[in-house]
Structures are given as structure tokens and as C-alpha cells.
MARLUM-777486 format. One line per 2 residues: their letters; for each residue x, y, z of N, C-alpha, C. Coordinates in nm, 4 decimals. Atoms other than C-alpha are relative to their C-alpha. Layout:
# MARLUM-777486
A> X:Y:Z:X:Y:Z:X:Y:Z; ...
END
This chain:
# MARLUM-777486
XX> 0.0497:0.1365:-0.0054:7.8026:2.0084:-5.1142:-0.1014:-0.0159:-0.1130; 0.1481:0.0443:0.0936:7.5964:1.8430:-5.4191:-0.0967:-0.1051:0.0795
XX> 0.1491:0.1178:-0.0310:7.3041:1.6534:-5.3985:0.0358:-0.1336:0.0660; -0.0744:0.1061:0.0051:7.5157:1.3582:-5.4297:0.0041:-0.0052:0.1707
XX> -0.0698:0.0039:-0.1681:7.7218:1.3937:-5.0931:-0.1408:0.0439:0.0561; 0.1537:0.0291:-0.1415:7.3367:1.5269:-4.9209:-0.0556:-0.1087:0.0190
XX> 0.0785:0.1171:-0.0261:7.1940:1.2498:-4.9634:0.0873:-0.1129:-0.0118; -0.0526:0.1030:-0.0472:7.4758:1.0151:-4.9043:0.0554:0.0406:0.1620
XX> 0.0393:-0.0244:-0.1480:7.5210:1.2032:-4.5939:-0.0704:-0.0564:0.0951; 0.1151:0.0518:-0.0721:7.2208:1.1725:-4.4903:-0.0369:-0.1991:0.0558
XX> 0.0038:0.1306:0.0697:7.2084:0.8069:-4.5954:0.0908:-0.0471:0.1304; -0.0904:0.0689:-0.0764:7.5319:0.7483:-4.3878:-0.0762:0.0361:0.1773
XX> 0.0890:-0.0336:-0.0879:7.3449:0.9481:-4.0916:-0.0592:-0.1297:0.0910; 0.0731:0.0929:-0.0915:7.1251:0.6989:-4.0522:-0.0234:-0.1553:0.0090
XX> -0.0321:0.1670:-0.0292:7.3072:0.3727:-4.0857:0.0480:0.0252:0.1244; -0.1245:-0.0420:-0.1080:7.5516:0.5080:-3.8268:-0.1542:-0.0052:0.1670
XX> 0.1499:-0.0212:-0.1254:7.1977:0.5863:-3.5765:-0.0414:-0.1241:-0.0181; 0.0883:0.1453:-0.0334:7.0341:0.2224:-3.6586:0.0689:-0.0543:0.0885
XX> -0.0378:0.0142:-0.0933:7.3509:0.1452:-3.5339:0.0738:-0.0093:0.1141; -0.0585:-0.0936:-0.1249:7.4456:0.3041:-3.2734:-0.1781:-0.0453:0.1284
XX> 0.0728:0.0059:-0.0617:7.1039:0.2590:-3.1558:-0.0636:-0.1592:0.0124; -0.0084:0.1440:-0.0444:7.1090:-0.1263:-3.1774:0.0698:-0.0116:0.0982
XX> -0.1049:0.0069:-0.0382:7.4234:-0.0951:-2.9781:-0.0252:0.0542:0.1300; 0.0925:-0.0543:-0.1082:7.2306:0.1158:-2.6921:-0.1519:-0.0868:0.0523
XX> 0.0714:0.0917:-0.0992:6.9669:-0.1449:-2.6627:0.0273:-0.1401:0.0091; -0.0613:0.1024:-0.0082:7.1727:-0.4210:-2.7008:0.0640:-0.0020:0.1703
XX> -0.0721:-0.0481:-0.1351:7.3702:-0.2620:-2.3932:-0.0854:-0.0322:0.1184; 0.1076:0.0257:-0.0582:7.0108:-0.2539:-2.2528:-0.0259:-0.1230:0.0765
XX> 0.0745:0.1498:-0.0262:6.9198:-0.6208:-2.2727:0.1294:-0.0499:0.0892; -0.1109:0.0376:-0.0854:7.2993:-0.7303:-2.1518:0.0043:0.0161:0.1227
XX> -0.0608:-0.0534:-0.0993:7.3531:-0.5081:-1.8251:-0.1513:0.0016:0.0439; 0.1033:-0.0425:-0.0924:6.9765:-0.4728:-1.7253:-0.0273:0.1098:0.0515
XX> 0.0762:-0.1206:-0.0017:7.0142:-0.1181:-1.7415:-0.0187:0.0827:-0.0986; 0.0763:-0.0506:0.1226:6.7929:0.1146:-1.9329:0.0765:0.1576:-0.0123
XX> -0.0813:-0.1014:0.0844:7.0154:0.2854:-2.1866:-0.1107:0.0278:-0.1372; 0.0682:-0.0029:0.0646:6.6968:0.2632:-2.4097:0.0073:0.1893:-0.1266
XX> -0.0029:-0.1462:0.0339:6.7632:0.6241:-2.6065:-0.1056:0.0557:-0.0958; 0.1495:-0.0692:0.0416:6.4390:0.6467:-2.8100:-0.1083:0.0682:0.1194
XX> 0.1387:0.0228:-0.1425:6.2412:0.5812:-2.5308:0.0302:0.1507:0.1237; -0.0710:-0.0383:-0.0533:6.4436:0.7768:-2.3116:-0.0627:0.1694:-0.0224
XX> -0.0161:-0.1152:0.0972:6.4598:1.0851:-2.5602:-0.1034:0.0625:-0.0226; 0.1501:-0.0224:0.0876:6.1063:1.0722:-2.6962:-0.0947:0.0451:0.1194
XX> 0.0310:-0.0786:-0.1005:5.9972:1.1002:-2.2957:-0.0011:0.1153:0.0579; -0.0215:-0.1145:-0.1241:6.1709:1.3653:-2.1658:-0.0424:0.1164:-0.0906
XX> 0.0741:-0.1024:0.0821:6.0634:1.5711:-2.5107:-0.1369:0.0405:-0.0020; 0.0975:-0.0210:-0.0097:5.7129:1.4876:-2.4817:-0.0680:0.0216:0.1074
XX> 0.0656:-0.0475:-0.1757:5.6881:1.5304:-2.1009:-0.0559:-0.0849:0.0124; 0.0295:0.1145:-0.0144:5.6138:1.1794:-2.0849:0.0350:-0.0667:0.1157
XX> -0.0231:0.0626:-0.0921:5.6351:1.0526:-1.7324:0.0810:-0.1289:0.0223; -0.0306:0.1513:0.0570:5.6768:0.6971:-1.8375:0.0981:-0.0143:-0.0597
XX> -0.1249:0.0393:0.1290:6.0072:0.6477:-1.9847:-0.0025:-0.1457:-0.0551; -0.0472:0.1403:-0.0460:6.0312:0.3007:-1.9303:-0.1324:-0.0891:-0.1350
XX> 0.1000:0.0506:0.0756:5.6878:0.2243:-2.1473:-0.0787:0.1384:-0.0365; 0.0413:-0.1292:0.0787:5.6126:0.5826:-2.3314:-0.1101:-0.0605:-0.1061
XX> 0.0765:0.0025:0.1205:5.3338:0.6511:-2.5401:0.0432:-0.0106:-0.1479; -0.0291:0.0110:0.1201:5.3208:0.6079:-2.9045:0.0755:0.1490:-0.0799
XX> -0.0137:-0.1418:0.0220:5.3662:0.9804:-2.9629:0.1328:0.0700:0.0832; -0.1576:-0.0698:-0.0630:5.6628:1.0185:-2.7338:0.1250:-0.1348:-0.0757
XX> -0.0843:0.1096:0.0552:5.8038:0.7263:-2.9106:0.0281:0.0476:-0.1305; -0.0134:-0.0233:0.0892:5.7500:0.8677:-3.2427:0.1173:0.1643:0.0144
XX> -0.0628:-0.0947:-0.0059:5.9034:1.1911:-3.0949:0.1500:0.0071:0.0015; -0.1364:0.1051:-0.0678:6.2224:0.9976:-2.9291:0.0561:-0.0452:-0.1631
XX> -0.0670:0.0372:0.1426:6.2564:0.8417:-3.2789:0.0330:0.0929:-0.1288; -0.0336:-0.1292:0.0412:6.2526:1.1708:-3.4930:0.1316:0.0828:0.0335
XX> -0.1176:-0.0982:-0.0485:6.4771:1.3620:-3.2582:0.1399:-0.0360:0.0050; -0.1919:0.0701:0.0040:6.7794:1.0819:-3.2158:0.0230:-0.0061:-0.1445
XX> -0.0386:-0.0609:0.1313:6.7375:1.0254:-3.6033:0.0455:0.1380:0.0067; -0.0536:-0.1421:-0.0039:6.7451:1.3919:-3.6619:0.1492:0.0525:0.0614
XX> -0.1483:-0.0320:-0.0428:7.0516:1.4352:-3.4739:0.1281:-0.0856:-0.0282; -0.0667:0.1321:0.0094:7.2067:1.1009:-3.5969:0.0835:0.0821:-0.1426
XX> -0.0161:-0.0651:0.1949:7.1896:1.3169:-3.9522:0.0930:0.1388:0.0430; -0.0755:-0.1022:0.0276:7.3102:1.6323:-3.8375:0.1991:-0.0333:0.0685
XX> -0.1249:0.0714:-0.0340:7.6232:1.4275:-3.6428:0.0818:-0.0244:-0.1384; -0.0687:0.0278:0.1612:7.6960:1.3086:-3.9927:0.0122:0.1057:-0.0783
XX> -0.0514:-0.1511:0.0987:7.6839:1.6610:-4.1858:0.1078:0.0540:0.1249; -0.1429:-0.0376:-0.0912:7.9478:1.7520:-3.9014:0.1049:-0.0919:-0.0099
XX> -0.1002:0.0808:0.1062:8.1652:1.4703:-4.0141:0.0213:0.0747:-0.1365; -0.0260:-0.0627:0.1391:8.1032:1.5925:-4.3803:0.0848:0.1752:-0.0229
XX> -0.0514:-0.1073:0.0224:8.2442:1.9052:-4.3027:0.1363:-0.0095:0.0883; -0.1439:0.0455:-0.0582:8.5301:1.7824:-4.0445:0.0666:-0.0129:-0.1134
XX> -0.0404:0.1005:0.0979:8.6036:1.5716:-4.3323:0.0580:0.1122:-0.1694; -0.0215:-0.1098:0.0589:8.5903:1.9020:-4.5704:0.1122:0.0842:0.0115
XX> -0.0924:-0.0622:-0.0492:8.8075:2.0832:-4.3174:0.1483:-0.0576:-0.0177; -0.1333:0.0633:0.0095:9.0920:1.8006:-4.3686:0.0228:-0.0103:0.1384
XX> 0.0250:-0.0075:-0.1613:9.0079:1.7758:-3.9523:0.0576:-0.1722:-0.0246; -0.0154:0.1883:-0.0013:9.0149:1.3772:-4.0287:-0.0013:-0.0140:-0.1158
XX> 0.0365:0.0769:0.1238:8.9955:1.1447:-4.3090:-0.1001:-0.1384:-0.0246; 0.1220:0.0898:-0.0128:8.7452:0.9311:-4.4129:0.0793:-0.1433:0.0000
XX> -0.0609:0.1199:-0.0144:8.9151:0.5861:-4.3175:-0.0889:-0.0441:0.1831; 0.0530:0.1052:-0.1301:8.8498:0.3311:-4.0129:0.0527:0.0261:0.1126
XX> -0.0421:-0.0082:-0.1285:9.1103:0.4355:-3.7695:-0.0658:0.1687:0.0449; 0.0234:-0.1582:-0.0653:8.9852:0.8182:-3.7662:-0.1683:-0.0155:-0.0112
XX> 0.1676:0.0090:-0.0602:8.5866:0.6927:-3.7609:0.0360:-0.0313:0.1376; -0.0077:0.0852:-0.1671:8.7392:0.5191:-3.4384:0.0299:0.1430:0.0852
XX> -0.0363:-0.1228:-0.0643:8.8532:0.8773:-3.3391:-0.0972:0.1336:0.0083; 0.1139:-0.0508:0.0046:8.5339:1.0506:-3.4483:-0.0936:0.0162:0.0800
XX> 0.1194:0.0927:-0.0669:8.2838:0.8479:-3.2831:0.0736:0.0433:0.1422; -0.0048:-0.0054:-0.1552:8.4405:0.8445:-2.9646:0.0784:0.1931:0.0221
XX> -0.0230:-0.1924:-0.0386:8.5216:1.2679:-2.9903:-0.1700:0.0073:0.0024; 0.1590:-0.0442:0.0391:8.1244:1.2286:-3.0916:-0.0962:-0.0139:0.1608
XX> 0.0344:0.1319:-0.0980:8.0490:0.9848:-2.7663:0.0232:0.1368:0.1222; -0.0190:-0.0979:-0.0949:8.2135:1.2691:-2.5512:-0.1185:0.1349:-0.0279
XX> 0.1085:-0.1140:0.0055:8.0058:1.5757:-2.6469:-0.1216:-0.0254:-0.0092; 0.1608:0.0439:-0.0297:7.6829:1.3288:-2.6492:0.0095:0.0026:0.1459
XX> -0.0012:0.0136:-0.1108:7.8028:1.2783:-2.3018:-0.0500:0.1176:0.0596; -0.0268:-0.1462:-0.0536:7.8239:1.6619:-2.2279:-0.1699:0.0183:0.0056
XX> 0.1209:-0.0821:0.0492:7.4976:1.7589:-2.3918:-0.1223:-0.0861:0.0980; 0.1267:0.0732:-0.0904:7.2786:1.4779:-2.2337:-0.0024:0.0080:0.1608
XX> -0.0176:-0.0238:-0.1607:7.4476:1.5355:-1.8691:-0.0582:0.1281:0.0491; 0.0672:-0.1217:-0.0145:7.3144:1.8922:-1.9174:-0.1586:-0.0009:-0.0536
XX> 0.1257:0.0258:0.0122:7.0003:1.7996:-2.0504:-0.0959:-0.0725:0.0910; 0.0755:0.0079:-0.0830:6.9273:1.5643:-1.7982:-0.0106:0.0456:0.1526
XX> -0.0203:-0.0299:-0.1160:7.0471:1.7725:-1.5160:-0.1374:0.1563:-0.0099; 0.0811:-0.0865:0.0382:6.8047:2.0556:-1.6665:-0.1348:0.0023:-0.0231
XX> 0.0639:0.0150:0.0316:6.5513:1.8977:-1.7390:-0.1260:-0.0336:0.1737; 0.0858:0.0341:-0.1211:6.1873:1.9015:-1.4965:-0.0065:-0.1326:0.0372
XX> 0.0377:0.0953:-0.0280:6.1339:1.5823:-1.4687:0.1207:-0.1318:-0.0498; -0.0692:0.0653:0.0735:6.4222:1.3614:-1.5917:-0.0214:-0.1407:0.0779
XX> 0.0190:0.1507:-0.0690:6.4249:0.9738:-1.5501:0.1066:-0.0425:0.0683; -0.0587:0.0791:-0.0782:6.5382:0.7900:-1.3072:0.0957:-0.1188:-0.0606
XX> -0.0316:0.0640:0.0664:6.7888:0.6279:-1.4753:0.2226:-0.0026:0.0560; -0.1556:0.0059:-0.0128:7.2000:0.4923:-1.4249:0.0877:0.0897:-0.1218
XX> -0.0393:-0.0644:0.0812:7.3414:0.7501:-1.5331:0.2016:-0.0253:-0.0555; -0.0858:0.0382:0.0482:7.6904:0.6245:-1.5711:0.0025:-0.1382:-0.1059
XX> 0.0281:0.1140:0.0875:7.5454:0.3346:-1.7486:-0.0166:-0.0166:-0.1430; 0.1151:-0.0485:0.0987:7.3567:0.5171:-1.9956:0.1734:0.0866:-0.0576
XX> -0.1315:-0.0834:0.0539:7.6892:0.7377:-2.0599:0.0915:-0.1244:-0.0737; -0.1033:0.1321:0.0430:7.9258:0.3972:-2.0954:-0.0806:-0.0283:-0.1621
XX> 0.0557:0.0276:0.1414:7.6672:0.3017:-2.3558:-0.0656:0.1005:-0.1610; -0.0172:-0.1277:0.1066:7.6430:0.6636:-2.5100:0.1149:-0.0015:-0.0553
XX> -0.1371:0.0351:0.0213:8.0061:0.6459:-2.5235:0.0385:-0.0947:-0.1259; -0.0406:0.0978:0.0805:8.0420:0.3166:-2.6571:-0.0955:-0.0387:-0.1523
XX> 0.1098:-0.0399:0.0940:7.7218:0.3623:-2.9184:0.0667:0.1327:-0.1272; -0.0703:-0.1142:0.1124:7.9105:0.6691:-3.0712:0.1077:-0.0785:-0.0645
XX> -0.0663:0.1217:0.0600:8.2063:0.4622:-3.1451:-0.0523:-0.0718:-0.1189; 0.0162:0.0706:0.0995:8.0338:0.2395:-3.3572:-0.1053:0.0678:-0.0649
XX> 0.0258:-0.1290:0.1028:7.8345:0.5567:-3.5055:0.0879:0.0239:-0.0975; -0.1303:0.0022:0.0636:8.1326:0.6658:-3.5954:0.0609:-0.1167:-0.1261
XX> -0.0667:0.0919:0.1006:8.2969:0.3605:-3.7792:-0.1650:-0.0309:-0.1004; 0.1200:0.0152:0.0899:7.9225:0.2723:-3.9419:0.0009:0.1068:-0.0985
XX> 0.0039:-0.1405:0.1125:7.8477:0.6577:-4.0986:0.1202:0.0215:-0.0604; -0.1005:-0.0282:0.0955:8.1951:0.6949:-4.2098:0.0351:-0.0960:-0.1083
XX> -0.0035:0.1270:0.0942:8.1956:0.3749:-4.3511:-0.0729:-0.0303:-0.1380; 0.1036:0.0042:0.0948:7.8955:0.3631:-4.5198:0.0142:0.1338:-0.1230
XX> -0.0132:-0.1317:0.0964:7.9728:0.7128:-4.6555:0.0949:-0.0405:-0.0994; -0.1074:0.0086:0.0289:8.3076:0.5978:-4.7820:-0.0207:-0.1418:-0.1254
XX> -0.0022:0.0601:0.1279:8.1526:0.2952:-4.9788:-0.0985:0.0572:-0.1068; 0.0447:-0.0583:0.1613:7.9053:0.4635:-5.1568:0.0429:0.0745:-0.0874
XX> -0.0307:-0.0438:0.0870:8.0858:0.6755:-5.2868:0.1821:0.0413:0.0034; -0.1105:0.0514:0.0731:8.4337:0.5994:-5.4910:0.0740:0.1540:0.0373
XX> -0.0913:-0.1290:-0.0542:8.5635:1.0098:-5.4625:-0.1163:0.0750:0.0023; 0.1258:-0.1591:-0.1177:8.3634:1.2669:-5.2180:0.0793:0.1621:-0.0837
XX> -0.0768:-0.1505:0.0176:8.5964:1.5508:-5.3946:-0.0656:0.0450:0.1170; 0.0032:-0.0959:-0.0758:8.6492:1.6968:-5.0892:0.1108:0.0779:-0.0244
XX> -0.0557:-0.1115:0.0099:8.7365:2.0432:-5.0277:0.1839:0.0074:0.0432; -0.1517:0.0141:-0.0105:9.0748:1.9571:-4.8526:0.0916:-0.0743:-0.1078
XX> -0.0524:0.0739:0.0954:9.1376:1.7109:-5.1513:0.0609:0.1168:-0.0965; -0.0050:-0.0715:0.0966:9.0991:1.9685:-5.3953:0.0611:0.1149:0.0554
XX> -0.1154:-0.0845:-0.0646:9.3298:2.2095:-5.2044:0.0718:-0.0751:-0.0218; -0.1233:0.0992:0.0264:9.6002:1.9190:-5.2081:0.0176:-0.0076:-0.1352
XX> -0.0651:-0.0415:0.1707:9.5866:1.9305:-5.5797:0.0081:0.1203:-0.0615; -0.0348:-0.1249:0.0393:9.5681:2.2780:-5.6171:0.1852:0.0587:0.0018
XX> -0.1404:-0.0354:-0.0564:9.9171:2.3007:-5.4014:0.1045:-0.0923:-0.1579; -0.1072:0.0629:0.0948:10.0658:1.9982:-5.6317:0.0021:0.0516:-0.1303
XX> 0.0319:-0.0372:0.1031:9.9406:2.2069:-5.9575:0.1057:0.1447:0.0000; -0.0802:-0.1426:-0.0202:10.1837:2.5517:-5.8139:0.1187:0.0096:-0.0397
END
């Protein structure tokens, strides 16, 4: 990976998390239940009682950690995408996102089943809108990746012309 692709990675990262995470409190305001995932996130890291109205410091934490993972979601694309696993187009972000949506499901059902103190919260609610939040992760970061830049030479590419060069 050059520079280039890190920091359009990254870049795509965290269009794909703004939104994804519009899309989780959008879900919020609609249904009246709290799919809030900063808030949420930034609590149960900082041992923040309060989910619902967290301190500034579990907020800043909450916002760090979903970024942060918004980015490394997207360098796991960049290397799917390496592997020739998918292709960077619209119908396989739609297939991404919601493979992404499932293993957020996994990880947070074990996190909040693990966790001391976890919030009181609908948890099929919060999943529907994890779910449906990856999804449009998905189509955003691949998207965004895909216009900035014209050819990613990826590694499966450059295998495909190696073969047509034999």
C-alpha cells in the first residue's frame, strides 16, 4: 500500500463512519430507540453509567473508538479488495457493508453481554440499526474510495495482467 491508497483509505474510513453514524442516529430520532453509538460506545469504554447523557470524556472516547474502527473496517476492505474477495463497485459495497453489519452484530452482542455494566438498551433495535448503518458504510467508503481515485492498482489487478502478459 502507498501513501496514496493510506490516506485515501483512511479518508474513505471516515466518510463511510459520518455515515453510517448519521444513519444510527437518524434511526434514533425515527423509532425512539437509542441506537445512539458514540454515546453508547464512549460509555461502556469509560465506565460511564450514563449512556443516555455521558460525559464529555466518554463522548470524546465513544467518538475516537467508532472512528478508529470505522478506519480499520476500511483497511479490511482495502485488502478484501487486494485479495480480489470483491470489487470496488456499488453492488459488492451492498455486499460488504451488510457482511460488515453482521460481524458488528457479533462483536457488540459479545461485548455487551460481557460487559459489567452494559446499558439498558433494545437490543434488537440497536442491531437492526447496526445492521442497516453498515450497509450504507459500506456503499459510502467504497464509494468514496473509488472516486478519488481513477486506478487503486490493486494487487488482484496486477495479477490479472500478469496472467494476460503469459
Amino acid at each position: 500500500m502507498d501513501f496514496t491508497h493510506f490516506i485515501i483509505t483512511i479518508l474513505s474510513g471516515i466518510a463511510g463512519t459520518i455515515a453510517m453514524t448519521c444513519v444510527m442516529y437518524m434511526y434514533a430520532a425515527i423509532t425512539k430507540k437509542y441506537t445512539k453509538v458514540i454515546h453508547i460506545l464512549g460509555s461502556m469504554l469509560a465506565g460511564d453509567e450514563s449512556f443516555r447523557n455521558p460525559g464529555k470524556s466518554s463522548l470524546i472516547i465513544g467518538f475516537l473508538g467508532h472512528f478508529g474502527v470505522g478506519v480499520i473496517f476500511s483497511f479490511a476492505y482495502f485488502l478484501l479488495w487486494n485479495w480480489g474477495t470483491f470489487r470496488i463497485n456499488f453492488e459488492d459495497s451492498i455486499l460488504i457493508g451488510a457482511a460488515s453489519g453482521v460481524v458488528a452484530i457479533i462483536i457488540w452482542k459479545g461485548y455487551l453481554t460481557l460487559h459489567n455494566s452494559p446499558p439498558k438498551i433494545s437490543q434488537a433495535n440497536y442491531f437492526m440499526a447496526l445492521f442497516l448503518a453498515h450497509i450504507i458504510f459500506g456503499i459510502v467508503s467504497v464509494n468514496v474510495f473509488q472516486l478519488i481515485t481513477d486506478n487503486p492498482e490493486l494487487w488482484y489487478e496486477l495479477q490479472d495482467q500478469a496472467k494476460v502478459l503469459e
